[in-house]
VMD Tcl script that draws the C-alpha trace (Angstrom):
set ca {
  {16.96 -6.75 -8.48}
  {15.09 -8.66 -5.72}
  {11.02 -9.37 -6.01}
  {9.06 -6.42 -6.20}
  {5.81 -6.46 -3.93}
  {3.83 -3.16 -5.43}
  {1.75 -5.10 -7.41}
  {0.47 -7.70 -4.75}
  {0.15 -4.90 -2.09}
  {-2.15 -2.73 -4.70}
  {-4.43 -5.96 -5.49}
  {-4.41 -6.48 -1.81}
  {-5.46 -2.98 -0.77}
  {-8.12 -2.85 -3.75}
  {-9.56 -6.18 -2.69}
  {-9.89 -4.74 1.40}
  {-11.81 -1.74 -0.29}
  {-8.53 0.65 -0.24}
  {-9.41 3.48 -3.27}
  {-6.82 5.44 -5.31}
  {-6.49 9.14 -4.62}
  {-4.21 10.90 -6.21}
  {-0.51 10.38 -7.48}
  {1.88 12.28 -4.99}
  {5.37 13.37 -5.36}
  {8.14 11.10 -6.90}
  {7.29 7.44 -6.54}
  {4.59 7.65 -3.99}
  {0.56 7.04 -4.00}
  {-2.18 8.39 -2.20}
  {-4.62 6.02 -1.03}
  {-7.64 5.92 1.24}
  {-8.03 3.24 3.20}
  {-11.50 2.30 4.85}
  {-11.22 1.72 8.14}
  {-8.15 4.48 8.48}
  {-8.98 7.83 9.24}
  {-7.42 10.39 6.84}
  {-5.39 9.19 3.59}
  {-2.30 6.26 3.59}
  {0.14 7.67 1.34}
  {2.85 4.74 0.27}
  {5.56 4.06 -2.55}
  {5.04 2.72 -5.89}
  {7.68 0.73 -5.53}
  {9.62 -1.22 -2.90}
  {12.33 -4.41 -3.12}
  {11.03 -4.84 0.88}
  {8.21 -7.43 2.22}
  {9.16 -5.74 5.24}
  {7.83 -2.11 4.03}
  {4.53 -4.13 2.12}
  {3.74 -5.65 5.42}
  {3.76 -2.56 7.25}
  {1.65 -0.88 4.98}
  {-1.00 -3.44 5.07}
  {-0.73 -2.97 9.25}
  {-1.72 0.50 8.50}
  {-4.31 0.49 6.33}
  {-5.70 -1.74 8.92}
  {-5.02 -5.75 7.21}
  {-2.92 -8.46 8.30}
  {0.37 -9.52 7.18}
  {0.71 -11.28 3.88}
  {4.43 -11.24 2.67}
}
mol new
graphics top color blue
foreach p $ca { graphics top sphere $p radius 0.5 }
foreach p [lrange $ca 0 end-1] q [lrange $ca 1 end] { graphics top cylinder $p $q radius 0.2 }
display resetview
């Protein structure tokens, strides 16, 4: 199994002032991101930098993997 990025992407959200909603269905979380209007719902976990990075473009960051 390749490198996992969840837990890199979570500190990275938490750090930009991203807060934990709720746990949605299967694999996935529900997040709110600050300067994103409604909620940024994304999967626990993910082999991809490709999927990390464009989660952080959502929520509104830069790239970081």
């Amino acid at each position: 199994m390749g490198p996992q990025f969840d837990r890199p992407l979570r500190d990275l959200l938490t750090k930009a002032g991203c807060v934990f909603v709720r746990q949605g269905r299967g694999r996935h979380e529900i997040c709110i991101a600050p300067c994103r209007v409604g909620t940024l719902p994304f999967q626990s976990a993910f082999p991809s930098r490709h999927t990390a990075n464009a989660i952080l473009l959502q929520a509104g960051l830069q790239k970081a993997f």
